[in-house]
N, C-alpha and C positions, 0 to 999 in steps of 0.2 A: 504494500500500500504506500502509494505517497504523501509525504507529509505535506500538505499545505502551507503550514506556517511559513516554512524554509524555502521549498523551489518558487512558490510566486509570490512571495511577500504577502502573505496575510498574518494579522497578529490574531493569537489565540484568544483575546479579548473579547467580549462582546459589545457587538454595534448599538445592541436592546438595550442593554446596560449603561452601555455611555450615553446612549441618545435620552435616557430615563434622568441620569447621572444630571448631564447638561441641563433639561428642563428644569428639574426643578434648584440645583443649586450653580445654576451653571456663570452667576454673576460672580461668584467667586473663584470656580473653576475645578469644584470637587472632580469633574470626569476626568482631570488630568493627573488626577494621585491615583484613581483606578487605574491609568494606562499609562504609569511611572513616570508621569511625566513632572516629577517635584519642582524642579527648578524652575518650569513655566506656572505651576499654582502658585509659587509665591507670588511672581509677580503679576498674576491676576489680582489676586486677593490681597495684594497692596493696592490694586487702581482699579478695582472694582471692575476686572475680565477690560479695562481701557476703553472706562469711560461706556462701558455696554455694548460696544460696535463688536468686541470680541466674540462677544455673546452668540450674536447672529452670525458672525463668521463663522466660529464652529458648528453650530447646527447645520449651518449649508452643508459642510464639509463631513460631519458625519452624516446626513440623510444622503450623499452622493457619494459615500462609500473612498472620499480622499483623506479621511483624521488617521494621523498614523499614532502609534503607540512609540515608547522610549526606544525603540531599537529601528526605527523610521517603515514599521511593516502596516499597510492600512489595515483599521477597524471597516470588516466588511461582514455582510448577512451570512448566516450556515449555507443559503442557498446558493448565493455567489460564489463563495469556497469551493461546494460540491459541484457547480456547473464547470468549473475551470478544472477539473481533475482529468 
């Protein structure tokens, strides 16, 4: 079987999750301690995700399968994973 994670860059993360993550606490930028992303929550959650515009950025970006996790592997659906095998 091949790994997904590793031949096409998907992170074993979930997309459900961050996109759950993001809505509700996403002005400070809790979805980025889920996908290791520490050093970018702080500085959300020193400028409030920058001033908000951050906010909506990422949600784009994870509803369109481009939010990558600490090792630069996108946050994408079990379906998208399984289609690319």
């Amino acid at each position: 079987m091949i790994d997904t994670t590793t031949v096409l860059g998907y992170s074993e993360r979930s997309k459900a999750t961050t996109f759950i993550l993001c809505i509700l606490f996403g002005e400070i930028g809790v979805h980025d301690i889920y996908l290791g992303r520490i050093g970018l929550f702080i500085a959300k959650a020193l400028t409030g995700n920058f001033g908000g515009i951050g906010y909506i950025v990422d949600l784009i970006l994870i509803i369109t399968n481009r939010y990558k996790d600490e090792s630069g592997r996108r946050v994408a659906s079990k379906k998208l994973k399984e289609k690319n095998l």
